[in-house]
N, C-alpha and C positions, 0 to 999 in steps of 0.2 A: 331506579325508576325508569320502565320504558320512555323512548322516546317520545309515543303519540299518548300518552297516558296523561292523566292530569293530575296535577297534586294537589295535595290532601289541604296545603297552605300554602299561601303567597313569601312568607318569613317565618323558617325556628329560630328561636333565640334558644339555644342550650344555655343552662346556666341565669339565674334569678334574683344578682345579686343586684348591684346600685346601675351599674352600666347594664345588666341584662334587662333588668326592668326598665329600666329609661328609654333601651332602646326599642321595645315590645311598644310599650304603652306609645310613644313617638311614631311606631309603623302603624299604631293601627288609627291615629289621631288623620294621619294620609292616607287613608282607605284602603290598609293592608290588611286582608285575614290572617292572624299571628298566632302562634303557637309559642307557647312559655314552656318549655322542660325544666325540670329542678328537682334537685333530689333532696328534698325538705322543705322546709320555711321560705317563704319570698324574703327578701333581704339578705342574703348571701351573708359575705363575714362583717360588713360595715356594721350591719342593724344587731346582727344576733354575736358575736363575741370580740371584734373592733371598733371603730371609730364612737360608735354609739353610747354602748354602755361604759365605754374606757372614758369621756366626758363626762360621761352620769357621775361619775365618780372621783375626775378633777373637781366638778363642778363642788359635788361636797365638802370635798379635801380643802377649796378655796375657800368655800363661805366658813369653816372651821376655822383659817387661817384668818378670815377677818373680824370673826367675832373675838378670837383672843386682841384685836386689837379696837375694840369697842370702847373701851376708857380713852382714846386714842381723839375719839371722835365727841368725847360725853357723854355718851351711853354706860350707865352702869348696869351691870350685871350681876346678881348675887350668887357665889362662889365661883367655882372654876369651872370654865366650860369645859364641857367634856362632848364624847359622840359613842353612839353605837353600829360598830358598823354591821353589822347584821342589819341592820335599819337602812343603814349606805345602801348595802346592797339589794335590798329589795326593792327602793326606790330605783335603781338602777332597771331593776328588771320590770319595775310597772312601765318606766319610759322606755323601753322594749316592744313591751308589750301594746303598749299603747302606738307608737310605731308603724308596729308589723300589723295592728288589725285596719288602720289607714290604707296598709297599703294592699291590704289583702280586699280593699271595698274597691280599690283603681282598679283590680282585674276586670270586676266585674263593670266597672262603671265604660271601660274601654274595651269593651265585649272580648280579650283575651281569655284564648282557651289554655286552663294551665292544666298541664301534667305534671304526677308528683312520682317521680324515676330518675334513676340514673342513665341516659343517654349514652347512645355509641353510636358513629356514621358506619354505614353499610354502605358506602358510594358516596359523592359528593354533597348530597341535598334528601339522603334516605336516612333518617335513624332509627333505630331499636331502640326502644325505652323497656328498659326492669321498671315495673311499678309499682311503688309503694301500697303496705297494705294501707287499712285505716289506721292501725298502730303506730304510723312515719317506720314500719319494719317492710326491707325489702321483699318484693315476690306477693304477689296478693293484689288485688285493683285494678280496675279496669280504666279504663280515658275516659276522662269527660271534658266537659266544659266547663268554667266557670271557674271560680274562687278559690284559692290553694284549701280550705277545710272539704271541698267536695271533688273537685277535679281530680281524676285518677286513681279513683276509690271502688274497689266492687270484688267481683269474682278473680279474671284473669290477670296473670301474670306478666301479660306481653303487650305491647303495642307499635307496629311500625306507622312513621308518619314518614311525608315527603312534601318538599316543597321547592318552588321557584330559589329561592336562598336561604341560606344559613351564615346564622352568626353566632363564634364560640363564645362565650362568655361565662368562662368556667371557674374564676377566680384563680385563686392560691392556697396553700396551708402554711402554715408554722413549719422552719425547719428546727431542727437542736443540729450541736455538734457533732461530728464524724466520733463516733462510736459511745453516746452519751445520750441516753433513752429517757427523758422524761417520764415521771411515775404520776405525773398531775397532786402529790402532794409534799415533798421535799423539793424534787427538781421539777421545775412548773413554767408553761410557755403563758404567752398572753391571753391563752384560751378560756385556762383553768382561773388568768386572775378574773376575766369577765363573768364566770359561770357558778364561781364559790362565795363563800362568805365569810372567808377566816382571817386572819390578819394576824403574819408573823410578827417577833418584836423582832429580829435580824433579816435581811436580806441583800446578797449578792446578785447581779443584772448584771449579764454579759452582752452587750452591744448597746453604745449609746448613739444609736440612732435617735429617730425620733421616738419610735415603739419603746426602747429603752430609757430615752432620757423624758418621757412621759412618766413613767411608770415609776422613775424615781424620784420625780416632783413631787407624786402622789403618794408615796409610800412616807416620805421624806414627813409631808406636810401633814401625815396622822401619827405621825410620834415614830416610825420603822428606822432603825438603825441601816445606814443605806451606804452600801460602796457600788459603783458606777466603774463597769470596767469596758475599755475602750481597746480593741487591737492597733488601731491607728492613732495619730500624733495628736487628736483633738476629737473633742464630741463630736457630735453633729457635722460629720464631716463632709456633705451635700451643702453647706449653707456656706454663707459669705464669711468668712475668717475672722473679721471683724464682733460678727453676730455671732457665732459659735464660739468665742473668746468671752465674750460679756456672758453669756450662759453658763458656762462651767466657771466663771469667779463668781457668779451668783450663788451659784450651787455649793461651790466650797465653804464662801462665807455663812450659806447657811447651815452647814453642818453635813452636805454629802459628800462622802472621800471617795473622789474621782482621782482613779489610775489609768492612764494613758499609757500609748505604745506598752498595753499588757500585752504577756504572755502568760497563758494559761496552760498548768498540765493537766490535761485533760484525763488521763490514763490514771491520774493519780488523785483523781477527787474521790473523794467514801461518802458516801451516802447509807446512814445508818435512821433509827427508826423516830432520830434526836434533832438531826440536823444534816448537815451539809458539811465537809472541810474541801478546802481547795488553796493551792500554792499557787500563788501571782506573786506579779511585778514589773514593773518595766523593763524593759528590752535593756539589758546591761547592767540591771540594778540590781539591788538587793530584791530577793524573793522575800515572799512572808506568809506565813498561813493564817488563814481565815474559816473560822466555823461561824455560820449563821443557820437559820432556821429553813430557809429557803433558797436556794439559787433557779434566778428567772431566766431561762434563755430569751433573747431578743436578737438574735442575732440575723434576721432575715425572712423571708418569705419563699416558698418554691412555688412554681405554675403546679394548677392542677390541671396539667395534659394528657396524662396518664391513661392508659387503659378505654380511649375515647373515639379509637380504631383511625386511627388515621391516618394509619396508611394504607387505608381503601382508598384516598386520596391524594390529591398533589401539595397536599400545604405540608410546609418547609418547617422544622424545628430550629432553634437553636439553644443550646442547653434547656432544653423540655420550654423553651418559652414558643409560642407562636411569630413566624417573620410577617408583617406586613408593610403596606406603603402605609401615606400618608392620607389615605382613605379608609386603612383600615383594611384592605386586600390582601389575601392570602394569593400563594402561587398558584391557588387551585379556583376557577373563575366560577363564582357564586356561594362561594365562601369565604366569610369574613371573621376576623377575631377581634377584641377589644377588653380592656382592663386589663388585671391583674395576669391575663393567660398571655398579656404577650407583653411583658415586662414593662421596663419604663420607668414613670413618674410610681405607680403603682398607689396613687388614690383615686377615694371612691368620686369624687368632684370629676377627675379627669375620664373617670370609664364612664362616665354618664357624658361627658362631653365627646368621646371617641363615637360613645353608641351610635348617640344624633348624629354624626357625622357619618357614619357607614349606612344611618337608615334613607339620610337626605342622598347617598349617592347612590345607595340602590333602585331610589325613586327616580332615578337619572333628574336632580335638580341641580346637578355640579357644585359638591359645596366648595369652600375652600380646605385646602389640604391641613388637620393639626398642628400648629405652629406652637411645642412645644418651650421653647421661650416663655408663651405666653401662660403659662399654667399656674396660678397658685398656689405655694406651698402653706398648709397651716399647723402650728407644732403646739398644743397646748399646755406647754410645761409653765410652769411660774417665775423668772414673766413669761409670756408668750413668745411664738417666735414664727413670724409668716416672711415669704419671700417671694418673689416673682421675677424671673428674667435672670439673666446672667451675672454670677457674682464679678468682685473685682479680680478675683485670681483666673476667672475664663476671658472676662477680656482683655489681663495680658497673655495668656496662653495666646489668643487666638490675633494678636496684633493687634487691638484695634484701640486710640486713645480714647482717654475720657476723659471726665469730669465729674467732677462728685460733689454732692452737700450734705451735711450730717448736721441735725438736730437733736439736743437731746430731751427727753421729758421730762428731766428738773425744772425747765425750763417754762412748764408747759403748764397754764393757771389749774385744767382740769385734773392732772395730774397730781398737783402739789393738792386738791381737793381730796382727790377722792384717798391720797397718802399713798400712791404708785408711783414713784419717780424715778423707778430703774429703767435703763433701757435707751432706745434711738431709733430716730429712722435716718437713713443712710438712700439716700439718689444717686445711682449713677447714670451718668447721658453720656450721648456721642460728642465727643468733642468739637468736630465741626459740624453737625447739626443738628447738636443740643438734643434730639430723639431720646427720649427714656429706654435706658438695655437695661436696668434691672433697679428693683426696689429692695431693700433688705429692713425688717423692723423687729426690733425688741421692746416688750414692752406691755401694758395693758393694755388690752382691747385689739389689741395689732390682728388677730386674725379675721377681724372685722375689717380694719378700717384696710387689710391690702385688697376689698374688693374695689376700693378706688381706682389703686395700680393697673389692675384686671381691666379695667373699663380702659383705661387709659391709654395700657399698653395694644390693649386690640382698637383702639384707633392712630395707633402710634402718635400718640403726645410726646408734645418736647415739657423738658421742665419749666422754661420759662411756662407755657398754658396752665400746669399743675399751678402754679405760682401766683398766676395771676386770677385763679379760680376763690372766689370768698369762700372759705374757712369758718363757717361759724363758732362765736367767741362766747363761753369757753369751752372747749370738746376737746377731746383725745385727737381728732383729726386736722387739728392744725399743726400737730409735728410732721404732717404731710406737707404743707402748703409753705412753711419754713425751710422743710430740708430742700423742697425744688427752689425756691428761694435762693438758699443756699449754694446752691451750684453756681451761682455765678457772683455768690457771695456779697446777697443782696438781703439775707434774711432781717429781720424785725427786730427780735427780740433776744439775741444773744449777740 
């Protein structure tokens, strides 16, 4: 873009997904003329093949799991419940759907211009858009305004914009293993389970993250014969030891065979027209072979930074992720990255919270800086399993004493109601000023009730105020109000 030239827009957002959107709609809510790039559907991977419809589909899996226990409650039922998941998944895709046309009326309601292309920078704040035809097929369309079904729709092929700033917000994709190519129907990533409608009676999942130890909750709880393979010592190995301990004895005793510290030979899986075989085992143990119907990779996520020209610019990589500060700043001044393209926590809650934060400091309002501490984590396996702040094994890493209170939900009148009584919440504070460093919760309902913590923690509460806050009786949230309680070993009812 010439110097004395003017652009075309005040803010691009490349990229349409949960932070790209948030951050669009939020620029132009502060009187920015905003440009939306995206190379398909608004809702990036959250809406159309994560977070979204992978719930649509615990959510099923759950109320299946509670109607077989209906005689439980008094409810009789005449014969055996059963389910259809072809039915699962269509409902799946209506709450998609229903979603993505929401959010395709916010463009319009927040007079953002969306382009429907693949985006490249030509300079710091100039892009090249490839523009989708009508079809959602590259090449074909011209730019417009308005609402992802018309925006970017017509004759031409091309369009360059320019503007005052840019922010990347380009997600990620699904990796598989170093030399092991998912086919989308034997060897299948999280992509294929959000987008199909089949349901193996065998499945192997390699990575028990959260994406994998989701997916084998789900599988688990519609009758799927499920082994949970983990490279490292423990599931969920991000989470508090404690709480990642309670989830894989959950999982065992309900029938998933979780192998830890696996080693996979990867070179030596066969993939025929039947099934899957693959040799595991733990690091030093006996191997064994396993044929199932499906092997899921879950093994992680890569940046989509790719191919997005940037190195007509100064912003910095690291392993394909983008580097920024604590504004969301690239080394290149007027360029900003967020979400999934520059690693991290790498959910959709937090690239909506980076967005706002790079659009309030563009506007020069001086936010304050991401305080990743403070971010929510939420796992929807059964039980549940959310987090927030530093577990107990980062604050002995990092010196710092504590204190801790742990409740558990046996304990807890709602609990023993509703017949959920696995699980805890766990408090840790600072020893000498009692401040909340981290929340850790298993259980029902937990990825609800850690938006207390959230609250909490960004006004920096100590436990003793958790504690002394009423609880109303009887609710899931009082194993909050207990475990802060607990810390200085003042709880109620245990």
């Amino acid at each position: 873009m010439a110097a004395d030239s003017t652009p075309d827009f005040d803010l691009i957002v490349l990229g349409a997904g949960t932070g790209g959107y948030t951050a669009a709609f939020r620029a132009a809510q502060l009187g920015m003329k905003v440009a939306l790039i995206n190379d398909g559907k608004i809702g990036g991977t959250c809406l159309h093949v994560g977070c979204i419809p992978t719930k649509a589909l615990l959510e099923s899996a759950e109320f299946y799991t509670r109607v077989k226990k209906a005689k439980d409650f008094g409810i009789l039922i005449e014969g055996k419940p059963g389910f259809d998941y072809e039915a699962i998944a269509k409902r799946r895709d209506a709450v998609v759907k229903r979603m993505w046309t929401g959010l395709k009326s916010l463009v319009d309601k927040n007079k953002v211009t969306y382009i429907d292309g693949r985006g490249r920078f030509e300079g710091p704040t100039t892009i090249r858009v490839a523009l989708n035809g009508a079809d959602g097929a590259p090449s074909g369309g011209a730019a417009g305004a308005g609402g992802p079904g018309a925006g970017g729709r017509g004759a031409a092929g091309e369009r360059v914009v320019t503007a005052k700033d840019v922010i990347i917000a380009t997600g990620s994709h699904v990796k598989s293993l170093p030399g092991l190519v998912p086919d989308g129907k034997r060897v299948i990533t999280s992509d294929d389970v959000t987008t199909k409608a089949d349901l193996p009676k065998s499945m192997a999942i390699v990575g028990a993250g959260a994406v994998g130890s989701e997916f084998a909750s789900l599988f688990h709880d519609l009758g799927v014969a499920v082994t949970l393979l983990e490279y490292l010592p423990g599931i969920m190995p991000l989470e508090d030891r404690d709480a990642a301990s309670m989830l894989e004895r959950s999982f065992t005793r309900r029938g998933i065979k979780v192998i830890v510290n696996a080693r996979l030979d990867v070179p030596g899986i066969k993939v025929t027209d039947t099934g899957v075989t693959l040799s595991v085992g733990p690091e030093g143990g006996a191997v064994e072979t396993l044929t199932v119907d499906q092997l899921l990779i879950a093994t992680g996520r890569a940046p989509s930074t790719e191919n997005l020209g940037l190195e007509t610019t100064k912003v910095e990589l690291d392993r394909g992720f983008v580097k920024v500060d604590g504004w969301m700043r690239t080394s290149q001044e007027h360029v900003y990255a967020i979400g999934d393209a520059i690693g991290g926590l790498m959910l959709a809650h937090v690239a909506a919270h980076e967005g706002i934060t790079a659009v309030h400091e563009i506007a020069g309002e001086g936010p304050e800086a991401i305080n990743y501490d403070h971010q929510p984590r939420a796992t929807y396996t059964h039980p549940q399993v959310a987090s927030i702040g530093l577990t107990e094994q980062q604050c002995v890493e990092r010196g710092i004493a504590i204190k801790k209170g742990v409740f558990n939900f046996a304990a807890d009148a709602k609990a023993v109601i509703i017949g959920e009584t696995e699980g805890f919440a766990k408090i840790i504070a600072d020893a000498t000023t009692d401040e909340v460093l981290g929340v850790h919760l298993v259980g029902p309902g937990v990825t609800d009730l850690i938006a207390e913590a959230a609250l909490g923690m960004t006004l920096e509460v100590t436990a003793w105020e958790i504690g002394a806050a009423t609880h109303p009786h009887p609710t899931l949230a009082e194993v909050m109000g207990e475990a802060a309680m607990a810390v200085s070993g003042r709880q109620i009812n245990s």
